[in-house]
PDB file of N, CA, C, O and CB in Angstrom:
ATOM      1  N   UNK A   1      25.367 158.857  -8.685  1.00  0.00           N
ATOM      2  CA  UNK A   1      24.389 158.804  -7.623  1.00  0.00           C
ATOM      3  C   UNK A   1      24.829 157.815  -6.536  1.00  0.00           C
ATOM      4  O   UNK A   1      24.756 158.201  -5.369  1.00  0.00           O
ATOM      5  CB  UNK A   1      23.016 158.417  -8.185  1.00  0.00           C
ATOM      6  N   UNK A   2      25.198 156.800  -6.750  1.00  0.00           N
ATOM      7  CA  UNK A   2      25.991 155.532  -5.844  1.00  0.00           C
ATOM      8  C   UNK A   2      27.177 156.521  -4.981  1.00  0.00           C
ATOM      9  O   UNK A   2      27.255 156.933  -3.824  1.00  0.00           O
ATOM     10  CB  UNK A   2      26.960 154.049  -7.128  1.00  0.00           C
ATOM     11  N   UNK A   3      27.828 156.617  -5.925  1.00  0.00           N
ATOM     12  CA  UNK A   3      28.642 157.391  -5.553  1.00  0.00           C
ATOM     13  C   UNK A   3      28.559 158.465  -4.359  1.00  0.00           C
ATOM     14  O   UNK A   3      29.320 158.458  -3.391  1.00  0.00           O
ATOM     15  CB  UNK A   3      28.843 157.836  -6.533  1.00  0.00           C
ATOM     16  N   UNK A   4      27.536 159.375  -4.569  1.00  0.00           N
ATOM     17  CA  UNK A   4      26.838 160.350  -3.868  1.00  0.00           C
ATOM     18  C   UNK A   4      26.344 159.654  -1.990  1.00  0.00           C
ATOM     19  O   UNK A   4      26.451 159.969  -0.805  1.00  0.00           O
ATOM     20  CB  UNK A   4      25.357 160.717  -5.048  1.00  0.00           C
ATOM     21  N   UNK A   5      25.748 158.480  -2.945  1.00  0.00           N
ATOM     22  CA  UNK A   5      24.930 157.789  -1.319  1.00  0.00           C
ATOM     23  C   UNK A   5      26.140 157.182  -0.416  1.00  0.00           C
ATOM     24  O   UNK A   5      25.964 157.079   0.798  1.00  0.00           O
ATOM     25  CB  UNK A   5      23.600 156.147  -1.660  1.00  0.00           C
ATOM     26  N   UNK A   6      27.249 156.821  -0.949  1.00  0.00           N
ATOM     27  CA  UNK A   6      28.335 156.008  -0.221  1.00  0.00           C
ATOM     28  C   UNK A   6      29.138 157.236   0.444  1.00  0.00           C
ATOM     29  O   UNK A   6      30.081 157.112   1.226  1.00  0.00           O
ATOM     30  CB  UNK A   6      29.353 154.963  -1.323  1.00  0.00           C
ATOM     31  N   UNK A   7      28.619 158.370   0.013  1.00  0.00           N
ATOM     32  CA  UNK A   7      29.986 159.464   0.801  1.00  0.00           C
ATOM     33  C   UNK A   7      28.792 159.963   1.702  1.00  0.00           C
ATOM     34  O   UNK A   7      28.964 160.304   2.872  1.00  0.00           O
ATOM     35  CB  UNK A   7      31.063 161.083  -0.398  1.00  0.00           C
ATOM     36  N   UNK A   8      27.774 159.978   1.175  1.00  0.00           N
ATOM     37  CA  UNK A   8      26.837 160.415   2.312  1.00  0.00           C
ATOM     38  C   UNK A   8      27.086 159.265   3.588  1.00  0.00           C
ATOM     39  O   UNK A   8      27.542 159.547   4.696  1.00  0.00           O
ATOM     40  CB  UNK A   8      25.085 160.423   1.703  1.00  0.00           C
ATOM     41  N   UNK A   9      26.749 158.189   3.218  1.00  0.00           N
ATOM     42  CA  UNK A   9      27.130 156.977   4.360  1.00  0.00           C
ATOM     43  C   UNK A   9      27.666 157.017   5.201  1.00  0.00           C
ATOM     44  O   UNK A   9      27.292 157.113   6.370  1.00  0.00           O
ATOM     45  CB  UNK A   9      27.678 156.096   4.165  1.00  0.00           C
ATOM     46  N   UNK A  10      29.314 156.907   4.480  1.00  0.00           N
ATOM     47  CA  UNK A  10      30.165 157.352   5.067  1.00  0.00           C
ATOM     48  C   UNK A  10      30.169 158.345   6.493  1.00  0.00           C
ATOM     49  O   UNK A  10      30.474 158.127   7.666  1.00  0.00           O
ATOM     50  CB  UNK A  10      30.614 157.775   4.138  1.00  0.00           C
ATOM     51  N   UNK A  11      29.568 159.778   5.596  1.00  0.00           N
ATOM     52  CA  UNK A  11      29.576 160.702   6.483  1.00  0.00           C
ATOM     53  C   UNK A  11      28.896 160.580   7.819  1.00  0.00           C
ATOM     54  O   UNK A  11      29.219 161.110   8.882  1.00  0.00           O
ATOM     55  CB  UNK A  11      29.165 161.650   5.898  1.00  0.00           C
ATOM     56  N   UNK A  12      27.654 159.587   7.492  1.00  0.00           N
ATOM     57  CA  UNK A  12      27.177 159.606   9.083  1.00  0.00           C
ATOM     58  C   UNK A  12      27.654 158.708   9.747  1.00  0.00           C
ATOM     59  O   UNK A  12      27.494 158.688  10.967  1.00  0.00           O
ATOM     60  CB  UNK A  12      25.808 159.476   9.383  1.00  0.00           C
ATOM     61  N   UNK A  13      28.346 157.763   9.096  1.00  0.00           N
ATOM     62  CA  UNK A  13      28.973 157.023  10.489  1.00  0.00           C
ATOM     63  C   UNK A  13      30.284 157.802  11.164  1.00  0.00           C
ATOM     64  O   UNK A  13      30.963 157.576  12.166  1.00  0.00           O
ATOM     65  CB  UNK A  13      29.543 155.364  10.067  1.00  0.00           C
ATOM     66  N   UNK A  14      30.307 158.696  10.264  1.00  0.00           N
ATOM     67  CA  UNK A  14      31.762 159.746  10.858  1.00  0.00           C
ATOM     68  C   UNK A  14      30.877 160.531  11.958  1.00  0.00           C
ATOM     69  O   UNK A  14      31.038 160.256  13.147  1.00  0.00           O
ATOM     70  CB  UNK A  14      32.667 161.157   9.394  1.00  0.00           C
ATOM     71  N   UNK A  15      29.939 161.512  11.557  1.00  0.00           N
ATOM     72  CA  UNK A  15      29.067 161.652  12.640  1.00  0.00           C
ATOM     73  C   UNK A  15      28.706 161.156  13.746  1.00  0.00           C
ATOM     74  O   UNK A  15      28.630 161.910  14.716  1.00  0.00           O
ATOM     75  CB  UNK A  15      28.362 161.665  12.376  1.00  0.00           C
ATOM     76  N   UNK A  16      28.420 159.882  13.872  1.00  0.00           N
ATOM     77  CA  UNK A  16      27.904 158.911  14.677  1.00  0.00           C
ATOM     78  C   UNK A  16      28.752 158.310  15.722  1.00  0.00           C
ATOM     79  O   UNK A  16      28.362 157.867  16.802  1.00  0.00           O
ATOM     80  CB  UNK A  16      27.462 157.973  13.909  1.00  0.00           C
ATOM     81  N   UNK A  17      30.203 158.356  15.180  1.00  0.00           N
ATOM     82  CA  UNK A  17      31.338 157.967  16.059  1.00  0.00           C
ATOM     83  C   UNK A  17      32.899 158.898  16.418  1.00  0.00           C
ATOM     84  O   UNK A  17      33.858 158.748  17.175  1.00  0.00           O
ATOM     85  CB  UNK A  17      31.698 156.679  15.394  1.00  0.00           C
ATOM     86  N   UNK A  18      32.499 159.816  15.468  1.00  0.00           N
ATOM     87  CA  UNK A  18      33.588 160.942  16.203  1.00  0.00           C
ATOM     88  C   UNK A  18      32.845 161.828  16.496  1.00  0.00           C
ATOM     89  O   UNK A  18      31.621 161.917  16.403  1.00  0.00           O
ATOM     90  CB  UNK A  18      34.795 161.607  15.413  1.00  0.00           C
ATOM     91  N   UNK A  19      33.918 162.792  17.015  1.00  0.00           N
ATOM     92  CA  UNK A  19      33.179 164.514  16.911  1.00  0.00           C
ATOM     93  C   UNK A  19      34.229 165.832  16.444  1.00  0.00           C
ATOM     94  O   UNK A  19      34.502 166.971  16.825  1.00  0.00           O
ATOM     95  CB  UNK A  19      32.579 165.046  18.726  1.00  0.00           C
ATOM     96  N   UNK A  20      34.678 164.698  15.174  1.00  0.00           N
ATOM     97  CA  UNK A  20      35.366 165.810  14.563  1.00  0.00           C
ATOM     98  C   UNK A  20      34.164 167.246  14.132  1.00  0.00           C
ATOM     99  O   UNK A  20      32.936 167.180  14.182  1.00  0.00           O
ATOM    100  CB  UNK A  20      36.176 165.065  13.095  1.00  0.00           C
ATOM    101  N   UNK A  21      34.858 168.244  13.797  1.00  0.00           N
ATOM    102  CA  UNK A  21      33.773 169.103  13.183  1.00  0.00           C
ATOM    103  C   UNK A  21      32.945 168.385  11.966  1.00  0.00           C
ATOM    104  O   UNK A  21      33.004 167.173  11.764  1.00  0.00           O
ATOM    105  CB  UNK A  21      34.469 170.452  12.624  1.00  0.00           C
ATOM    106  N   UNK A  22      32.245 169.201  11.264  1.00  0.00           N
ATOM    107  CA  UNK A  22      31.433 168.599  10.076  1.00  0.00           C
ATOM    108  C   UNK A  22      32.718 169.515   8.516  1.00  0.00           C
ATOM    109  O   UNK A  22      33.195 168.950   7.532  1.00  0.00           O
ATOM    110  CB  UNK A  22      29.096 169.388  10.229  1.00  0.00           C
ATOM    111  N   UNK A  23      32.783 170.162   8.704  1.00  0.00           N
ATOM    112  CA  UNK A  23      34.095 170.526   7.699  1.00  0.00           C
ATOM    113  C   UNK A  23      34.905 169.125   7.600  1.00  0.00           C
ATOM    114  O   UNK A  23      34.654 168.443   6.607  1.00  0.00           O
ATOM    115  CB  UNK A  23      35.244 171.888   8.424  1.00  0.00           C
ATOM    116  N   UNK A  24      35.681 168.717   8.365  1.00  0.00           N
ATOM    117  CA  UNK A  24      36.626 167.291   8.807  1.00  0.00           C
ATOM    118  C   UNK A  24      35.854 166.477   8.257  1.00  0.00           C
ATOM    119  O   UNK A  24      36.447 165.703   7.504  1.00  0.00           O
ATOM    120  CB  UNK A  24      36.913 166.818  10.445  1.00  0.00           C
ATOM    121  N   UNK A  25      34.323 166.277   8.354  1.00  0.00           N
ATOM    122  CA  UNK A  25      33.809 165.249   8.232  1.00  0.00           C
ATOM    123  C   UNK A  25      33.171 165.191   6.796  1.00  0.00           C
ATOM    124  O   UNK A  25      32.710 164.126   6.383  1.00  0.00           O
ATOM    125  CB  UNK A  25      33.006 165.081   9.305  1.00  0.00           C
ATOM    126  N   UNK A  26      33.142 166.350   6.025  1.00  0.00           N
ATOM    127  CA  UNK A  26      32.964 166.663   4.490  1.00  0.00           C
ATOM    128  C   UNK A  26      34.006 166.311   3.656  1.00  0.00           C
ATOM    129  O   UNK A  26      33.798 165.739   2.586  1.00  0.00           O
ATOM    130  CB  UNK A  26      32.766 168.051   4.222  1.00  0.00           C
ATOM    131  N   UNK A  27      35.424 166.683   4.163  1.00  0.00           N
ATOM    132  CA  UNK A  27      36.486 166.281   4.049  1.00  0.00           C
ATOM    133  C   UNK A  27      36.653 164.911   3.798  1.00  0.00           C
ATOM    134  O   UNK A  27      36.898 164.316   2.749  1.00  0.00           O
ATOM    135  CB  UNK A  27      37.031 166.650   4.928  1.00  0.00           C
ATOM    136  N   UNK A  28      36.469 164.498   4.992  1.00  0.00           N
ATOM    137  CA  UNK A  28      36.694 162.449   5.278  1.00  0.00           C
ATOM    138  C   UNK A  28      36.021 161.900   4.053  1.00  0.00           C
ATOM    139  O   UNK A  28      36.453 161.027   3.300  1.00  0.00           O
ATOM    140  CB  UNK A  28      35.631 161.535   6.978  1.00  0.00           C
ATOM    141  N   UNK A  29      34.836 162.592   3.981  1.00  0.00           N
ATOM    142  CA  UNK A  29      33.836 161.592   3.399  1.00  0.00           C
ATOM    143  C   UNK A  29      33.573 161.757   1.427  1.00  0.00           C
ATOM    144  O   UNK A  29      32.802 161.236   0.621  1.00  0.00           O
ATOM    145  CB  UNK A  29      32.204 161.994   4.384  1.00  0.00           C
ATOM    146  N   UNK A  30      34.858 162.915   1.335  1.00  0.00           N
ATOM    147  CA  UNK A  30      35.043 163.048   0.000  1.00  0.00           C
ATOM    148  C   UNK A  30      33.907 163.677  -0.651  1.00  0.00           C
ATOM    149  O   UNK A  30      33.681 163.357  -1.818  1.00  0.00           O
ATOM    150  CB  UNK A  30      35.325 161.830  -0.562  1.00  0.00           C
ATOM    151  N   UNK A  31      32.871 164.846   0.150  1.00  0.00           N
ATOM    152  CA  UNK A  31      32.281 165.534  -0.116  1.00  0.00           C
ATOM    153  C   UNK A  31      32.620 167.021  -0.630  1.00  0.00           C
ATOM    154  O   UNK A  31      32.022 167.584  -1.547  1.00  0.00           O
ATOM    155  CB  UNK A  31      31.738 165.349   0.658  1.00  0.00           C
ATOM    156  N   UNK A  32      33.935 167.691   0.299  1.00  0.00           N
ATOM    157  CA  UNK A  32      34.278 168.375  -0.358  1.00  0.00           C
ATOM    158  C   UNK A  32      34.686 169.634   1.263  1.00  0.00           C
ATOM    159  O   UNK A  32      35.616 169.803   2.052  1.00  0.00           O
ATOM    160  CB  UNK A  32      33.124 168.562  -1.696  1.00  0.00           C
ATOM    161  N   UNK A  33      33.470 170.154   1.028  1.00  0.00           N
ATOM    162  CA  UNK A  33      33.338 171.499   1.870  1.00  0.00           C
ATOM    163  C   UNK A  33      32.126 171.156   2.793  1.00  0.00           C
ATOM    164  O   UNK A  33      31.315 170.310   2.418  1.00  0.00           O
ATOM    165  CB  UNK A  33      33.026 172.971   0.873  1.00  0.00           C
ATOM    166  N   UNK A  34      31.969 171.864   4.125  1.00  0.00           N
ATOM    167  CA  UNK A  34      30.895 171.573   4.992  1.00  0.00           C
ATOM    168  C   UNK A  34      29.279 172.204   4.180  1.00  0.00           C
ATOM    169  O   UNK A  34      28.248 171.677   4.599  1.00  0.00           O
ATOM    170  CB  UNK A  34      31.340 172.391   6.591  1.00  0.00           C
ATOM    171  N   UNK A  35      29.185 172.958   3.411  1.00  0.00           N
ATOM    172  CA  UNK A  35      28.613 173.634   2.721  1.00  0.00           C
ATOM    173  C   UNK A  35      27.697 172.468   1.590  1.00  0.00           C
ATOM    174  O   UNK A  35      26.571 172.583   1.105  1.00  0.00           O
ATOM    175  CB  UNK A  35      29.698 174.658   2.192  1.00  0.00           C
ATOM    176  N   UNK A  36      28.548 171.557   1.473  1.00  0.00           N
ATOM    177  CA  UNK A  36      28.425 171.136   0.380  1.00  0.00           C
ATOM    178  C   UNK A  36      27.592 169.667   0.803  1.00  0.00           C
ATOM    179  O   UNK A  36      26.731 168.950   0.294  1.00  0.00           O
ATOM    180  CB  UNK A  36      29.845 171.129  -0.371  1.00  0.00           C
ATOM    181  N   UNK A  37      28.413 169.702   2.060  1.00  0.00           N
ATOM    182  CA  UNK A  37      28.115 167.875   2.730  1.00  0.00           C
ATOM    183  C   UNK A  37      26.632 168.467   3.365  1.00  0.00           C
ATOM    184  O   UNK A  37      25.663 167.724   3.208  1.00  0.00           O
ATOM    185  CB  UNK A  37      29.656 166.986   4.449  1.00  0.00           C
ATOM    186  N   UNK A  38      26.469 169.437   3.894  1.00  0.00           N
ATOM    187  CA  UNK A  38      24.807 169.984   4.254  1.00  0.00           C
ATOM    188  C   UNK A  38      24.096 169.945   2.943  1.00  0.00           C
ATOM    189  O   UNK A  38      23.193 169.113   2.861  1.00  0.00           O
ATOM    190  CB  UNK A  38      24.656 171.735   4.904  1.00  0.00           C
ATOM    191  N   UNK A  39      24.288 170.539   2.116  1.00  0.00           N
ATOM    192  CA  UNK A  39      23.250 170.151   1.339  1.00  0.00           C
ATOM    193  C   UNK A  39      22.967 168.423   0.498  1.00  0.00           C
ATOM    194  O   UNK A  39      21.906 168.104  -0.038  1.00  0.00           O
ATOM    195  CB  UNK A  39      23.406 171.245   0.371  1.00  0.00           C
ATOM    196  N   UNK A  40      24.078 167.629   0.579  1.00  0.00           N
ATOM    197  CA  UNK A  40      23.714 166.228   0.543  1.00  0.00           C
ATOM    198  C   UNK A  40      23.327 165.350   1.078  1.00  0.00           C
ATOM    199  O   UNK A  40      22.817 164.304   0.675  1.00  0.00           O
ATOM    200  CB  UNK A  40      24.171 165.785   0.364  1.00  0.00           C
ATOM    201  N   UNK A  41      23.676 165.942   2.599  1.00  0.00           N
ATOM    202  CA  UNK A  41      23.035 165.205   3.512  1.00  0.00           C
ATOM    203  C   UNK A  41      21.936 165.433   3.812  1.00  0.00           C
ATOM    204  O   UNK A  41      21.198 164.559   4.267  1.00  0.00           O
ATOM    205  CB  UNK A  41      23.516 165.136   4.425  1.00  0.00           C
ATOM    206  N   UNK A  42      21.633 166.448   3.660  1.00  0.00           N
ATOM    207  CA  UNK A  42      19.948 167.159   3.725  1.00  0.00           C
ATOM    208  C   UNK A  42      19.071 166.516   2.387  1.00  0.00           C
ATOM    209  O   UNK A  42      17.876 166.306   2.596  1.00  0.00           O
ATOM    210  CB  UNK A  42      19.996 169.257   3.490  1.00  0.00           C
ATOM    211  N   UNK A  43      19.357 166.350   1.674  1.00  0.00           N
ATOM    212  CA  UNK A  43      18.647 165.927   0.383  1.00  0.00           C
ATOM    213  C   UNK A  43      18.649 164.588   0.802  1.00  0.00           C
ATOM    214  O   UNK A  43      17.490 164.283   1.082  1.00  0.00           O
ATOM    215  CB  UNK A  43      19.353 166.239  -1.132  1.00  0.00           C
ATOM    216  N   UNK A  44      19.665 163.346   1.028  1.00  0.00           N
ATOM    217  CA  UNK A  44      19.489 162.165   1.561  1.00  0.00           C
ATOM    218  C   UNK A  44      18.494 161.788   2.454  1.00  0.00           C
ATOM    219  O   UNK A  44      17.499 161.064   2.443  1.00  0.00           O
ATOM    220  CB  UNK A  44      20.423 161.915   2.028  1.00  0.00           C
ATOM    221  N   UNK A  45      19.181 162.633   3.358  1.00  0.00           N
ATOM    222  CA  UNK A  45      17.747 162.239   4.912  1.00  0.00           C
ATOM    223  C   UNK A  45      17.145 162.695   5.408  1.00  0.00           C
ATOM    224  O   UNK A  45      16.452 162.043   6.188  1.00  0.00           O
ATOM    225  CB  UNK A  45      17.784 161.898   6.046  1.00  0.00           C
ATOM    226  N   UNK A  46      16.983 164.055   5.325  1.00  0.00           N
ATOM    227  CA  UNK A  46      15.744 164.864   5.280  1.00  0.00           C
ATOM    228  C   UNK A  46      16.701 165.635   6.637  1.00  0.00           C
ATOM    229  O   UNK A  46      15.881 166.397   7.148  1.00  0.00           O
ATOM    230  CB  UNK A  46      13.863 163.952   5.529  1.00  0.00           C
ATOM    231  N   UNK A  47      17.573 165.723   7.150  1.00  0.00           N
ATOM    232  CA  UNK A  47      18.016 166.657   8.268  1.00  0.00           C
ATOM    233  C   UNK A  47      19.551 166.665   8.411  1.00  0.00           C
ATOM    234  O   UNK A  47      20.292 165.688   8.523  1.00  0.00           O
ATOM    235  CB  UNK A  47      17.364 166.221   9.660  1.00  0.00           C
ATOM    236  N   UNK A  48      19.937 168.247   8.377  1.00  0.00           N
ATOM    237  CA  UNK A  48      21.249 168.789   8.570  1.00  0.00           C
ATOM    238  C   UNK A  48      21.913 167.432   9.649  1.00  0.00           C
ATOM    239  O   UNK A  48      21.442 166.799  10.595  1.00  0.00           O
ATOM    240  CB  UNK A  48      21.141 170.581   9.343  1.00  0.00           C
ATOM    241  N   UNK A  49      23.291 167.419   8.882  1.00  0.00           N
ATOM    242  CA  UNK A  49      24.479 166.502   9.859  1.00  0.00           C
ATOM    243  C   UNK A  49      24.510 167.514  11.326  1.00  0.00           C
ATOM    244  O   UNK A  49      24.680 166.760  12.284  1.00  0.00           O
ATOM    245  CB  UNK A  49      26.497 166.432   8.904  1.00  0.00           C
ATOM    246  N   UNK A  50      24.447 168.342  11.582  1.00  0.00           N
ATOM    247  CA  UNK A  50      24.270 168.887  13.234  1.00  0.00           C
ATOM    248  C   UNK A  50      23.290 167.497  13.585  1.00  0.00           C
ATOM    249  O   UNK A  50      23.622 166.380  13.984  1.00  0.00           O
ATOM    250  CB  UNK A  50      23.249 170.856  13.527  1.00  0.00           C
ATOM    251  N   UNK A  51      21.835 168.122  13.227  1.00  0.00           N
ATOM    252  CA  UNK A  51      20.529 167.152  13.716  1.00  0.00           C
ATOM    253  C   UNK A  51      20.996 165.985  13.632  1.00  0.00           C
ATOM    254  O   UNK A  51      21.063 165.504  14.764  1.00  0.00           O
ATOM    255  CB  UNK A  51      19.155 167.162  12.888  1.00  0.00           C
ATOM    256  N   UNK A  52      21.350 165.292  12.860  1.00  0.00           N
ATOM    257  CA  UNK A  52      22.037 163.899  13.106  1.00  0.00           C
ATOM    258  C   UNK A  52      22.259 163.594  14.262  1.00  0.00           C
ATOM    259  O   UNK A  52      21.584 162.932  15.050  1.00  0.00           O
ATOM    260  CB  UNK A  52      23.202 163.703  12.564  1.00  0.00           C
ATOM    261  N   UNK A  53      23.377 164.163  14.387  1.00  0.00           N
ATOM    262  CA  UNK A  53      24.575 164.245  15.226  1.00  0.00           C
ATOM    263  C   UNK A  53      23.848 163.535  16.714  1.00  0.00           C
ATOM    264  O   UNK A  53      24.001 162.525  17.400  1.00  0.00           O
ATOM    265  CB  UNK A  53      25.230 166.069  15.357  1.00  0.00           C
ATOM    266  N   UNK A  54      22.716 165.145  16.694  1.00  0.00           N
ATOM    267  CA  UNK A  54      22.342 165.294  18.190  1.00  0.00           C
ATOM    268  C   UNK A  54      21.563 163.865  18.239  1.00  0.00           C
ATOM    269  O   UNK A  54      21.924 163.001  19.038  1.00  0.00           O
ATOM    270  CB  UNK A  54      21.302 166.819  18.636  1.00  0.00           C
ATOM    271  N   UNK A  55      20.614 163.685  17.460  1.00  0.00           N
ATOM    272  CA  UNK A  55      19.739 163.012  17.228  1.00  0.00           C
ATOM    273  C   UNK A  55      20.219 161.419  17.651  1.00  0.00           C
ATOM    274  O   UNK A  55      19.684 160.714  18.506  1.00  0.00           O
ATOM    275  CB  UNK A  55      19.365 163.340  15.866  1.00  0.00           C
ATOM    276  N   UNK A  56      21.589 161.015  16.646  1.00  0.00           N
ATOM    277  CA  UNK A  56      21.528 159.715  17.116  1.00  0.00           C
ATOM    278  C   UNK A  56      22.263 159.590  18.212  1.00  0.00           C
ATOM    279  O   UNK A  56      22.205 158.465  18.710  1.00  0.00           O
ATOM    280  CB  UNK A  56      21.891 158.805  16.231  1.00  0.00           C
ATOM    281  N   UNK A  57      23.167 160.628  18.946  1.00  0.00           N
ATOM    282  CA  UNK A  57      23.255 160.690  20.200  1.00  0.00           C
ATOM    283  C   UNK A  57      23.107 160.704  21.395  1.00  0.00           C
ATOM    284  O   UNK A  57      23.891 160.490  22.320  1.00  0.00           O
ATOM    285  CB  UNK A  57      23.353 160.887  20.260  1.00  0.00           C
ATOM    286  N   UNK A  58      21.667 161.064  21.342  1.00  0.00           N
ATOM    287  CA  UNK A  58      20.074 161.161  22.099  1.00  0.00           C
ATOM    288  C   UNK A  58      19.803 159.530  22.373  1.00  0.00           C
ATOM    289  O   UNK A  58      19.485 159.034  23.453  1.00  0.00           O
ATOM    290  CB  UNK A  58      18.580 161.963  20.852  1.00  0.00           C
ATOM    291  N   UNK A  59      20.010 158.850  21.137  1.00  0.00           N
ATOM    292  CA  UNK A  59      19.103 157.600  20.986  1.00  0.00           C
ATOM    293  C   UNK A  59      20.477 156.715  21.597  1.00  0.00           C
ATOM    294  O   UNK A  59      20.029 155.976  22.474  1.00  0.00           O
ATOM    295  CB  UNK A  59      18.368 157.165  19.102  1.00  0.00           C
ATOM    296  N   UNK A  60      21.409 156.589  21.515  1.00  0.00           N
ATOM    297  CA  UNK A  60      22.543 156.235  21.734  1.00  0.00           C
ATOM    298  C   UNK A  60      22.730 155.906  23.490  1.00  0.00           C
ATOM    299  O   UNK A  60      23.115 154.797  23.858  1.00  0.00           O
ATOM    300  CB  UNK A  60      23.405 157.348  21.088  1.00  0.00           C
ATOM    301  N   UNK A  61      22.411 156.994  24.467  1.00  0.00           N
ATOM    302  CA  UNK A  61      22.356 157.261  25.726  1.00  0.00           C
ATOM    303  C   UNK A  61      21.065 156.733  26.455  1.00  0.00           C
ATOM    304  O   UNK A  61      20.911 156.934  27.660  1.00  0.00           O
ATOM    305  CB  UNK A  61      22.521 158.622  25.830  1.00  0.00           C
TER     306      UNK A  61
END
């Protein structure tokens, strides 16, 4: 489960500061497949890494 939350982590600060795709960023973050990093990241924080994306980008500007 640690495990789980630290690649999720990971993943959004990959989100947050590149714009690699989200495949790349499932990849990076030792999740696996984009398939796979959506449904962990969705279970973590309640919204798809797209919504992220936009989201803290929005807040960012």
């Amino acid at each position: 489960q640690w495990l789980l939350q630290e690649r999720v982590r990971l993943a959004q600060e990959l989100l947050e500061t590149t714009d690699v795709p989200v495949e790349a960023v499932a990849r990076r973050a030792g999740l696996g497949s984009a398939a796979n990093l959506r449904h962990q990241f969705a279970r973590q924080t309640g919204v798809s890494p797209r919504t992220y994306r936009h989201v803290f980008r929005d807040r960012a500007r």
